[in-house]
C-alpha positions, 0 to 999 in steps of 0.5 A, spaced: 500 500 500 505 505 500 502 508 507 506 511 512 502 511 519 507 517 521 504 523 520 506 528 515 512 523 512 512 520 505 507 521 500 502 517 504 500 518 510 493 518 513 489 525 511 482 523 516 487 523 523 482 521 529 484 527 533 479 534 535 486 538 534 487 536 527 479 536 525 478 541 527 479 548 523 484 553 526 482 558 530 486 562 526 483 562 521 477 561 523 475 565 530 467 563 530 466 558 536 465 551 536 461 548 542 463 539 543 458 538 539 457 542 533 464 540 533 462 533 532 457 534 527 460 540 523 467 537 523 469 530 525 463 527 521 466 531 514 469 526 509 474 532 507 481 531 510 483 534 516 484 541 516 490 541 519 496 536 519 499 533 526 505 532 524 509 527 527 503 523 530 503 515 529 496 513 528 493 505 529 495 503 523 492 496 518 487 491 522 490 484 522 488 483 515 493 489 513 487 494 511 488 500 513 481 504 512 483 512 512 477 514 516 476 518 523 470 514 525 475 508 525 479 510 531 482 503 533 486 505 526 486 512 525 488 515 532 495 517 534 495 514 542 500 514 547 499 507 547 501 506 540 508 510 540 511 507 546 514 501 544 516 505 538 519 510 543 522 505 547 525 500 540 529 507 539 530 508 546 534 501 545 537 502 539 540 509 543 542 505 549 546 500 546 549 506 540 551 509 547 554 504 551 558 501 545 566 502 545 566 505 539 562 510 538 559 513 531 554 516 528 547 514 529 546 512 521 552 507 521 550 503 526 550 496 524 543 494 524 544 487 521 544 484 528 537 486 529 531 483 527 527 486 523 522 491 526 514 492 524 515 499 525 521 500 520 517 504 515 517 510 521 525 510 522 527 517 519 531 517 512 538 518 516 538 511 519 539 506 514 538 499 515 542 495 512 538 488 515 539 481 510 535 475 512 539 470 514 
C-alpha cells in the first residue's frame, strides 16, 4: 500500500487523523466558536481531510488483515495514542542505549543494524538511519 502511519512523512500518510486538534479548523483562521458538539457534527463527521496536519503523530495503523481504512470514525486505526508510540519510543530508546554504551562510538546512521531483527515499525525510522538488515 505505500502508507506511512507517521504523520506528515512520505507521500502517504493518513489525511482523516482521529484527533479534535487536527479536525478541527484553526482558530486562526477561523475565530467563530465551536461548542463539543457542533464540533462533532460540523467537523469530525466531514469526509474532507483534516484541516490541519499533526505532524509527527503515529496513528493505529492496518487491522490484522493489513487494511488500513483512512477514516476518523475508525479510531482503533486512525488515532495517534500514547499507547501506540511507546514501544516505538522505547525500540529507539534501545537502539540509543546500546549506540551509547558501545566502545566505539559513531554516528547514529552507521550503526550496524544487521544484528537486529527486523522491526514492524521500520517504515517510521527517519531517512538518516539506514538499515542495512539481510535475512539470514
Amino acid at each position: 500500500m505505500g502508507m506511512s502511519y507517521l504523520v506528515g512523512y512520505g507521500a502517504t500518510y493518513p489525511q482523516h487523523v482521529h484527533h479534535r486538534g487536527a479536525s478541527i479548523v484553526a482558530y486562526r483562521n477561523d475565530t467563530t466558536f465551536v461548542s463539543c458538539k457542533g464540533g462533532y457534527q460540523q467537523w469530525y463527521a466531514s469526509k474532507s481531510s483534516n484541516p490541519n496536519v499533526v505532524v509527527g503523530a503515529i496513528v493505529g495503523g492496518p487491522d490484522s488483515l493489513d487494511v488500513f481504512l483512512d477514516s476518523r470514525s475508525q479510531f482503533e486505526q486512525s488515532e495517534p495514542t500514547i499507547s501506540t508510540i511507546g514501544p516505538f519510543v522505547g525500540v529507539l530508546a534501545r537502539f540509543a542505549s546500546i549506540q551509547n554504551d558501545s566502545p566505539n562510538k559513531t554516528s547514529s546512521s552507521s550503526i550496524s543494524w544487521s544484528k537486529y531483527s527486523p522491526l514492524l515499525l521500520t517504515p517510521f525510522l527517519p531517512k538518516y538511519i539506514s538499515l542495512n538488515y539481510k535475512h539470514p
